[in-house]
N, C-alpha and C positions, 0 to 999 in steps of 0.2 A: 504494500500500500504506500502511495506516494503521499509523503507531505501537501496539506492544501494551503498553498500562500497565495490562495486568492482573498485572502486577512485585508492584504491590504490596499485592495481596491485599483484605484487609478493609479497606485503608487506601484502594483507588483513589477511589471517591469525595471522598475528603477530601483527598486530595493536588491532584486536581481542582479542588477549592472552596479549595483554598490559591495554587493559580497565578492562574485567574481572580479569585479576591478582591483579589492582589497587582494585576494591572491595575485593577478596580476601583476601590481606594484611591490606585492613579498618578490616576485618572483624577481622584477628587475634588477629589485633592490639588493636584494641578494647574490647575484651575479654581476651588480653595480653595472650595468646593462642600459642607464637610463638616454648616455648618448645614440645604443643601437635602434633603440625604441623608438626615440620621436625621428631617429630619420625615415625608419621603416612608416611610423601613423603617418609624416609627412607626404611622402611616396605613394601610400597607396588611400589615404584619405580622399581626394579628388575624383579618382575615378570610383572609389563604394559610395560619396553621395550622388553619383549621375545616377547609376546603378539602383542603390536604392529609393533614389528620390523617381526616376522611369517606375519600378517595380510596385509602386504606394501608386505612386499616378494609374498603371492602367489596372489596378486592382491583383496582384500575381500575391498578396497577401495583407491581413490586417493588423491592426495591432489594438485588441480592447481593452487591455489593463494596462493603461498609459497616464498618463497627466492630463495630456491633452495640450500640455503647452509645445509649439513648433518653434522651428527655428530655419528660417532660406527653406519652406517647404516639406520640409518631414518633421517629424517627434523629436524631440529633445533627448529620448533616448536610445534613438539609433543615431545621431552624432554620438552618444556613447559609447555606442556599441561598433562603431568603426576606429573605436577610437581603443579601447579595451583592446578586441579582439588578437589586433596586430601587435596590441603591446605584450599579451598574454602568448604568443608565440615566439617570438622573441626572447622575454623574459626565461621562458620551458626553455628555448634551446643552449641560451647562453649560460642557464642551470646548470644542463646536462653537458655542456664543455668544462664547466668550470671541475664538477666530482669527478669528469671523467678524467683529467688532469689531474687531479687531487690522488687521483685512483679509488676513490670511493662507489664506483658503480660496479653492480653488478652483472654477470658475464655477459647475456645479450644483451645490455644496455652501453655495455661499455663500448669504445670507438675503438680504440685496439689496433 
């Protein structure tokens, strides 16, 4: 059975994009990562709001547990979440350089 965090309404998306982002930023922070981060959101932040702001436009999906405040045409939480996403891959990968350097990973994880 899945947790119901539809608790909190217009806000679940955002409280969502609050917990993940808080791993995200462990993750940077942790692999002191923050320069890789914002070039990588820089880079590909442009073309995920055409993308997503096309995708909202002709309807390819919705979003109801929102705020409802927009921002340049979409939710305020999908700038978040273009914004998270790429920093949260990032952060994981330059994680898994830094242990695997350390020699802290384990055998299929490790780069070797």
């Amino acid at each position: 059975m899945l947790p119901d965090i539809t608790v909190f309404g217009a806000y679940t998306y955002l409280v969502t994009e609050l917990f993940w982002g808080g791993i995200a930023l462990s993750l940077v922070a942790y692999a002191d990562a923050y320069r890789q981060a914002a070039r990588t959101v820089l880079i590909l932040y442009p073309p995920a709001y055409v993308w997503d702001w096309y995708t909202l436009e002709v309807g390819v999906f919705e979003i109801p547990l929102r705020t409802g405040v927009e921002l340049a045409g979409i939710p305020i939480e999908e700038h978040i979440f273009m914004i998270l996403v790429p920093a949260m891959v990032v952060g994981a990968h330059e994680t898994l350089r830094k242990l695997d350097a350390a020699g802290r990973l384990p055998g299929p994880l490790a780069g070797g």
